[in-house]
Backbone as JSON Lines, residues from 0, in Angstrom:
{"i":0,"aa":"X","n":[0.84,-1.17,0.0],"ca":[0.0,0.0,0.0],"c":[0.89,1.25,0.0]}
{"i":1,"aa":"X","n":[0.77,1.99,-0.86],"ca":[1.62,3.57,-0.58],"c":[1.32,3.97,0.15]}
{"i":2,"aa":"X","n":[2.3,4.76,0.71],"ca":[2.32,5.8,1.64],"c":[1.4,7.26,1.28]}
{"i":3,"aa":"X","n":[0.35,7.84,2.19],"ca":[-0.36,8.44,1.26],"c":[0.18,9.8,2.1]}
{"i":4,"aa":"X","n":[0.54,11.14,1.06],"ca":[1.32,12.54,1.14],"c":[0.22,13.33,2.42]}
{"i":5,"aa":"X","n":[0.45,13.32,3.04],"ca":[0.53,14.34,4.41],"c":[0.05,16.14,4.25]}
{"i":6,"aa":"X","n":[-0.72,16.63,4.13],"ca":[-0.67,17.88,3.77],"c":[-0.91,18.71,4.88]}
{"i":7,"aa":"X","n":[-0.79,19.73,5.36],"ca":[-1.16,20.94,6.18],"c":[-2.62,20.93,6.17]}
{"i":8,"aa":"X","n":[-3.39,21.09,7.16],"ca":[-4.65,21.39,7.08],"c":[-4.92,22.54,6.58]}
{"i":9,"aa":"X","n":[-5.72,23.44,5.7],"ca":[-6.15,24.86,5.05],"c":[-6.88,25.62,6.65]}
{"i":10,"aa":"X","n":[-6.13,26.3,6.41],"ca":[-6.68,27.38,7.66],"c":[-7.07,28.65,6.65]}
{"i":11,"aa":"X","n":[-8.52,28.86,6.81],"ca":[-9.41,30.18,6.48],"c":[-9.33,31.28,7.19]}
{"i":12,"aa":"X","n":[-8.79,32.43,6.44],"ca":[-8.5,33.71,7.83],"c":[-8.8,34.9,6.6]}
{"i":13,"aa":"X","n":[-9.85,35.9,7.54],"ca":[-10.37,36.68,6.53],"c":[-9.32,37.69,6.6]}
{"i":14,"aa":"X","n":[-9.5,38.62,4.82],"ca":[-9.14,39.25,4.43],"c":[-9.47,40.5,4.66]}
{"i":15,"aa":"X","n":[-8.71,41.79,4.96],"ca":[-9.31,42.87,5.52],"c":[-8.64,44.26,5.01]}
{"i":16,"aa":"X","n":[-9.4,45.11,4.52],"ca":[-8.49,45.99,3.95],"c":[-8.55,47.35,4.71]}
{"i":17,"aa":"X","n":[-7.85,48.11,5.08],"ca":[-7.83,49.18,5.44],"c":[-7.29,50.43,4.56]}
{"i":18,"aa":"X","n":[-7.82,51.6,4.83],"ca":[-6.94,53.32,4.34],"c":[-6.92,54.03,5.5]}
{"i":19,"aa":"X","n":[-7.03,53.44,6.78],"ca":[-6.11,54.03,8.11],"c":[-6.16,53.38,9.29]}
{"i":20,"aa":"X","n":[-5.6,53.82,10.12],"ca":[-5.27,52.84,11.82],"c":[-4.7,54.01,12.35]}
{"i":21,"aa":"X","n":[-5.56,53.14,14.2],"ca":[-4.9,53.64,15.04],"c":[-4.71,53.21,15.72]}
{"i":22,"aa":"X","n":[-3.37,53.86,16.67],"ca":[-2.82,52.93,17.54],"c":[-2.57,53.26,19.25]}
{"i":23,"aa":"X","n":[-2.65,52.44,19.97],"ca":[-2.79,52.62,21.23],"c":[-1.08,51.4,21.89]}
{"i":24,"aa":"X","n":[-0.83,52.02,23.2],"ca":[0.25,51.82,23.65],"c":[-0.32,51.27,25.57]}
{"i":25,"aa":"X","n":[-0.48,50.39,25.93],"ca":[-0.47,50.28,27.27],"c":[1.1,49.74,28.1]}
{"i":26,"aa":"X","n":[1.11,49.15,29.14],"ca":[2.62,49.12,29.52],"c":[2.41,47.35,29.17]}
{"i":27,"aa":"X","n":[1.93,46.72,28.72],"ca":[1.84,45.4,28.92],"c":[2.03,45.36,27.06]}
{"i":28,"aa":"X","n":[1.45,46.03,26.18],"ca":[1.21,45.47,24.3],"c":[0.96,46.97,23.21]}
{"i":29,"aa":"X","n":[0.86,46.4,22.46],"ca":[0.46,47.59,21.28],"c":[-0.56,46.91,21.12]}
{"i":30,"aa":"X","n":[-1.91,48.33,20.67],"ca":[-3.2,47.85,19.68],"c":[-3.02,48.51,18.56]}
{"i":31,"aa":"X","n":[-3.42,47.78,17.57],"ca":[-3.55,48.36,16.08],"c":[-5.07,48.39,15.83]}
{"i":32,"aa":"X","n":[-5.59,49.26,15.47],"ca":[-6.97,49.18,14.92],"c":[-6.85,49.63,13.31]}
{"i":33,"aa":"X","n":[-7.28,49.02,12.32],"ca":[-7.48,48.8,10.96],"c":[-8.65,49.76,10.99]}
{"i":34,"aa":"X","n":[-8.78,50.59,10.07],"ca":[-10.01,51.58,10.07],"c":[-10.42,51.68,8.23]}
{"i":35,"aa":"X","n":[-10.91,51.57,7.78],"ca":[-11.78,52.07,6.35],"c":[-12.5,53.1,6.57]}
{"i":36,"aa":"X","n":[-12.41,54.46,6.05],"ca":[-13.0,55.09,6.01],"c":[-13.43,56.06,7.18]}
{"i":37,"aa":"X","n":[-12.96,55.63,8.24],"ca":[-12.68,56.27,9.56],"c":[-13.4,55.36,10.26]}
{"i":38,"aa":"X","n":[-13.81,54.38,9.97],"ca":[-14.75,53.15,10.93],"c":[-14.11,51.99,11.35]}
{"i":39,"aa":"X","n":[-13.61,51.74,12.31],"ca":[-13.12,50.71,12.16],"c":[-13.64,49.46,11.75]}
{"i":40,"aa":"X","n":[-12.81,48.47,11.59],"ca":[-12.38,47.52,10.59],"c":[-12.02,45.79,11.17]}
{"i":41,"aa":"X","n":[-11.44,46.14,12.46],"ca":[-10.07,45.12,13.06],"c":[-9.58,45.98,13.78]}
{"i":42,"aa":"X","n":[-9.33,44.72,14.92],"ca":[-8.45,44.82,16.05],"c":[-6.88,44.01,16.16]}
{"i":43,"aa":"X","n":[-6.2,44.67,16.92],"ca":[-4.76,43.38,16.63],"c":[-4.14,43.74,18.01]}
{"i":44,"aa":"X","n":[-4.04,43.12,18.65],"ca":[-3.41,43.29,19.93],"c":[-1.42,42.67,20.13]}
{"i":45,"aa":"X","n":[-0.79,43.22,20.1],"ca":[0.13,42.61,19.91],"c":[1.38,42.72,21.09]}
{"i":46,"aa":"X","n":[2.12,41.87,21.37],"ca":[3.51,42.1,22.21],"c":[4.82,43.56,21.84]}
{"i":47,"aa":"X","n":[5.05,43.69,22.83],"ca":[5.98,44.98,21.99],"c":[7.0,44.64,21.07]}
{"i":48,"aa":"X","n":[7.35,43.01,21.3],"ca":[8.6,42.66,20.48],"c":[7.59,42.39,19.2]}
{"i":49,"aa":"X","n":[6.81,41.55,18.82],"ca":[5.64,41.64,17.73],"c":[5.67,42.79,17.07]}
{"i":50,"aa":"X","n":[5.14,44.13,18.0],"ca":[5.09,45.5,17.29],"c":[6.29,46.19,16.58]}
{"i":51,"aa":"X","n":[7.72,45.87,17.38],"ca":[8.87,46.06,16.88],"c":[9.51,45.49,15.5]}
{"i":52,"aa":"X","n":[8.82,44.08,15.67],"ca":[9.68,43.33,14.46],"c":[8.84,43.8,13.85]}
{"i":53,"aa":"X","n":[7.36,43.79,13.54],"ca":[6.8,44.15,12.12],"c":[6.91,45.64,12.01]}
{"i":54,"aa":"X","n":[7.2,46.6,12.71],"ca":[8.15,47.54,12.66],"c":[9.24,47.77,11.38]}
{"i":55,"aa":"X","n":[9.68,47.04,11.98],"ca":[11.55,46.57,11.18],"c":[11.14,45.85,9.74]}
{"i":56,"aa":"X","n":[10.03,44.52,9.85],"ca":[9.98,44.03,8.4],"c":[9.11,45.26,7.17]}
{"i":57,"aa":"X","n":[8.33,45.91,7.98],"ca":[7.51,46.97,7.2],"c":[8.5,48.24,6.55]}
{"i":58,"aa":"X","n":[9.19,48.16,7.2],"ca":[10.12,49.67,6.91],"c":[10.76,49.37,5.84]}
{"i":59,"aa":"X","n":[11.78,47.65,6.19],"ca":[12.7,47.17,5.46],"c":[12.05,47.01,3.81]}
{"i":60,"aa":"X","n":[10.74,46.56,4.01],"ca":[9.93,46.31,2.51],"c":[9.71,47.37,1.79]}
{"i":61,"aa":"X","n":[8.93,48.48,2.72],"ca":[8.64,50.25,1.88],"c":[10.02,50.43,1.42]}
{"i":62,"aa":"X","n":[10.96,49.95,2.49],"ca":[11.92,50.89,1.66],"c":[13.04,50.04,0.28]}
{"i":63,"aa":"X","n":[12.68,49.26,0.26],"ca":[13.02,48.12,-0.88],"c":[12.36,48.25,-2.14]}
{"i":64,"aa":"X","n":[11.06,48.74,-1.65],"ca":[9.41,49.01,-3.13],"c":[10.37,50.41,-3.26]}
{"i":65,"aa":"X","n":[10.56,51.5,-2.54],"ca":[11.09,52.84,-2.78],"c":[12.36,52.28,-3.58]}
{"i":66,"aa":"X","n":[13.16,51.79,-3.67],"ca":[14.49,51.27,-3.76],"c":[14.48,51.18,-5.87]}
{"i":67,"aa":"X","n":[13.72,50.08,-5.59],"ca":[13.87,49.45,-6.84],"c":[12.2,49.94,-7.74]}
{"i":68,"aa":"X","n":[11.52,50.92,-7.55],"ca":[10.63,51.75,-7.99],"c":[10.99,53.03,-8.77]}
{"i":69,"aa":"X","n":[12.49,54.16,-7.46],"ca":[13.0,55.21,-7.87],"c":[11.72,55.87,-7.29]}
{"i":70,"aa":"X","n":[10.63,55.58,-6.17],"ca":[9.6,56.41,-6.11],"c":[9.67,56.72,-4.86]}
{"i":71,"aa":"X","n":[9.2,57.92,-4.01],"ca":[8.97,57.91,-2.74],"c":[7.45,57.57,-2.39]}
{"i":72,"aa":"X","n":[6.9,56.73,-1.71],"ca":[5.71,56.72,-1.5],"c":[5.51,57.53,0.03]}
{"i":73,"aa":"X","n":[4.25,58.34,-0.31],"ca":[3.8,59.59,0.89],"c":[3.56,58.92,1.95]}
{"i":74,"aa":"X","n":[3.41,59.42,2.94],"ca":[2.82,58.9,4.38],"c":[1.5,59.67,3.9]}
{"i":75,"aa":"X","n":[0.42,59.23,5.08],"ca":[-0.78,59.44,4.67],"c":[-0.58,60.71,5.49]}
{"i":76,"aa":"X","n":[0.16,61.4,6.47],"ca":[0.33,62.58,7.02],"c":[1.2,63.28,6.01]}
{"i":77,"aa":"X","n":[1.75,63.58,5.27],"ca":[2.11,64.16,3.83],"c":[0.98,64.12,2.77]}
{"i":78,"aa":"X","n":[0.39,63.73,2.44],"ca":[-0.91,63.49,1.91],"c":[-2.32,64.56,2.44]}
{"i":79,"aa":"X","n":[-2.3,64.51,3.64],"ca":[-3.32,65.43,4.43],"c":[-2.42,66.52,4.48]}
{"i":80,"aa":"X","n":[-1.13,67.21,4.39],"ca":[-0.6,68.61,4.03],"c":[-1.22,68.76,2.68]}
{"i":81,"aa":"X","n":[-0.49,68.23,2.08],"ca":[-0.84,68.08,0.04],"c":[-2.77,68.57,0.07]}
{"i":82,"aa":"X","n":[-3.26,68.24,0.76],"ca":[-4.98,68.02,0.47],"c":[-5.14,69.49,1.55]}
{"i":83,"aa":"X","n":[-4.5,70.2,2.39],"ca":[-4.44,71.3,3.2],"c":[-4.13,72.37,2.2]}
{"i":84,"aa":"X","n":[-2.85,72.33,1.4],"ca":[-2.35,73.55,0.93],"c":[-3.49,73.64,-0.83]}
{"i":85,"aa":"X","n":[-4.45,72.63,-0.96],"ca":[-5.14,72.75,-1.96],"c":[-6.29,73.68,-1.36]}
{"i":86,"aa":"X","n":[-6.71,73.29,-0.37],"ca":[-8.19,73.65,0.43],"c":[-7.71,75.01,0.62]}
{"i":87,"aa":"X","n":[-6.43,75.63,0.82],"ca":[-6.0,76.68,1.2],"c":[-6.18,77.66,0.03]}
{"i":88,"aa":"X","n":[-5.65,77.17,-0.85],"ca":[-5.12,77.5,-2.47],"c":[-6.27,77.63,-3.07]}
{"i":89,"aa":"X","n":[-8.08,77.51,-2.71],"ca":[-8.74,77.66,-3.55],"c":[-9.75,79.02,-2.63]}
């Protein structure tokens, strides 16, 4: 009888998109809240070393897409100046 191939069970985990977050700091974790539209979205509760490393892998990636793009991509607080000096300007 063959040996029959072993696979990982499929784990289902929803997909969630956000265009802002906010974040909270207690002495014990970081919260991330995922927001669309100013509503939130998701919660993420995380360890500070958690918050640090994806810290470090997030930066390391933007700045790799910036790298090999030649582009700067805005912070969404550069973005809300840009959308200030228009509102100003009209």
């Amino acid at each position: 009888m063959a040996e029959e191939e072993t696979r990982p069970a499929q784990v289902q985990v929803p997909t969630i998109y956000g265009n802002g977050f906010v974040l909270a700091l207690s002495n014990a974790d970081v919260g991330l809240v995922v927001t669309l539209d100013n509503l939130p979205q998701m919660k993420f509760a995380m360890s500070f070393t958690t918050a640090k490393s994806l810290l470090q892998k997030l930066s390391d990636m933007m700045d790799n897409l910036e790298r090999v793009t030649n582009h700067t991509i805005m912070t969404s607080d550069e973005v809300a100046e840009g959308i200030k000096k228009i509102s100003n300007a009209t």
